[in-house]
Steps between C-alpha positions, in 0.01 A plus 500: 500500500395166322161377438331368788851584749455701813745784624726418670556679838712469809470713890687349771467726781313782399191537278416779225197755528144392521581143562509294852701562782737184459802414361597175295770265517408252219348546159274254576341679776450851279168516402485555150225810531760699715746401232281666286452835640912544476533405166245756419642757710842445348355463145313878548835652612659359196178656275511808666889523413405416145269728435530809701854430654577642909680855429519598902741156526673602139338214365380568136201330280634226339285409228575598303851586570805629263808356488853670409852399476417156630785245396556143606760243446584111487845470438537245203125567414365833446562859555180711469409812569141671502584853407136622583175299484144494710411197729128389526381235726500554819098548597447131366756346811322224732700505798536111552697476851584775803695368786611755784647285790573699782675272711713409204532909366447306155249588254478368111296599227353276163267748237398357168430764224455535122720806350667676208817732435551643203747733380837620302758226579818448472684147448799243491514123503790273432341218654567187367240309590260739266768502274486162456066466500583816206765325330658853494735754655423787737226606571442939560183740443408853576114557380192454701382257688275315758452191694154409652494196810174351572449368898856613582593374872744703713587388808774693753556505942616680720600557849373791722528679832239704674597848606358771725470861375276729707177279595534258197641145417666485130633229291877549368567231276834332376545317189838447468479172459150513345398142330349614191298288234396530189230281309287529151223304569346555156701657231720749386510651152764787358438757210837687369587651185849580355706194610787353338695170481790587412472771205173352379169663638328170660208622736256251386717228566622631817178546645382144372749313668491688821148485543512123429761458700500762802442243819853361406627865441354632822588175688853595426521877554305425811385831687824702501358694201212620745754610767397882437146406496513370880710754595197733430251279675732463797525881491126562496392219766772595750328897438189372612526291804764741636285763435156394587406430914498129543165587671371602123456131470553268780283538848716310762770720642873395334684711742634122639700472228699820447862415410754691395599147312375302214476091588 
């Protein structure tokens, strides 16, 4: 969240935990000190995942968090792969925006967070347009590595139903056709050793011109290298809603809207 910018926050028709009885229809009407107390109350979910993790929902800590096998690819760009690494970060996320919209079953998500992976990597690039800012040929590595993103913004939806089990409401969400979005609202740097141009060992220069030149790189590759990545957060926010009692965190009764649909 930016300097002097408020959370944003969205209820239309029901109302989280510890807050007033009444729903919203308009941003305008929310007032900001309700939108408060469910930014923090999303933001200390997201802590408590970081640092102690939620076993009983087979939700582990995740910061830090290792990473195996983990391979990505943009076809004319980059093939990559992080054959084992640790992830740090996640305990610094602001949780910027929380929407749940009952009478649309849509919901969408927007966390800012500074972070780190490093880790033995693996990779290929015939790319010409870093060809061309090298003045080389191919590009291919396998050393160790890192990349470190300050005020990284991650934005993703969803749509949801609500179903009964036993005496409780729960959340099963859909993103199928998720809208995800990725932003680096400060900077991104990357550390590597043991890459070559060609037959020549160039890391140095490598890393010079991609860290000069990385919005135009990542503005290109757009977010399809992070397609694993919010896989896994899809995986561990769908375990928690449909896991944890609707009730955990809302007061007004959602049993209206159970569907056996998503809008």
């Amino acid at each position: 969240m930016r300097e002097n910018e408020e959370p944003e926050y969205y209820c239309n028709s029901i109302c989280p935990k510890r807050t007033t009885p009444y729903g919203y229809h308009h941003m305008e009407e929310v007032n900001m000190a309700v939108g408060k107390i469910v930014i923090l109350l999303v933001s200390a979910i997201v802590l408590a995942d970081a640092y102690f993790g939620y076993p009983n929902l087979g939700i582990p800590k995740l910061d830090s968090v290792v990473i195996k096998n983990y391979a990505a690819s943009v076809p004319g760009w980059l093939d990559l792969e992080l054959v084992e690494g640790v992830g740090q970060g996640l305990r610094s996320c602001v949780v910027d925006k929380f929407w749940l919209d009952f009478d649309k079953r849509y919901g969408a998500v927007e966390v800012v967070c500074d972070g780190s992976i490093n880790g033995h990597y693996k990779l290929y690039s015939n790319s010409s347009l870093i060809r061309n800012l090298l003045d080389g040929d191919l590009i291919c590595g396998e050393g160790n590595g890192g990349v470190k993103v300050e005020k990284l913004k991650l934005s993703y939806d969803f749509l949801f139903n609500v179903e009964r089990r036993g005496n409780d409401n729960f959340l099963n969400l859909n993103f199928e056709n998720s809208k995800v979005g990725v932003e680096i609202l400060q900077g991104i740097s990357f550390t590597a050793d043991t890459l070559y141009l060609g037959q020549l060992e160039a890391s140095d220069l490598i890393l010079g011109v991609v860290n000069q030149y990385w919005k135009m790189i990542l503005k290109a590759t757009g977010v399809s290298v992070l397609d694993g990545f919010f896989k896994y957060v899809f995986d561990l926010t769908q375990k928690y809603f449909n896991n944890v009692p609707v009730s955990d965190y809302i007061d007004d009764d959602v049993s209206y809207f159970i569907s056996n649909k998503y809008y």
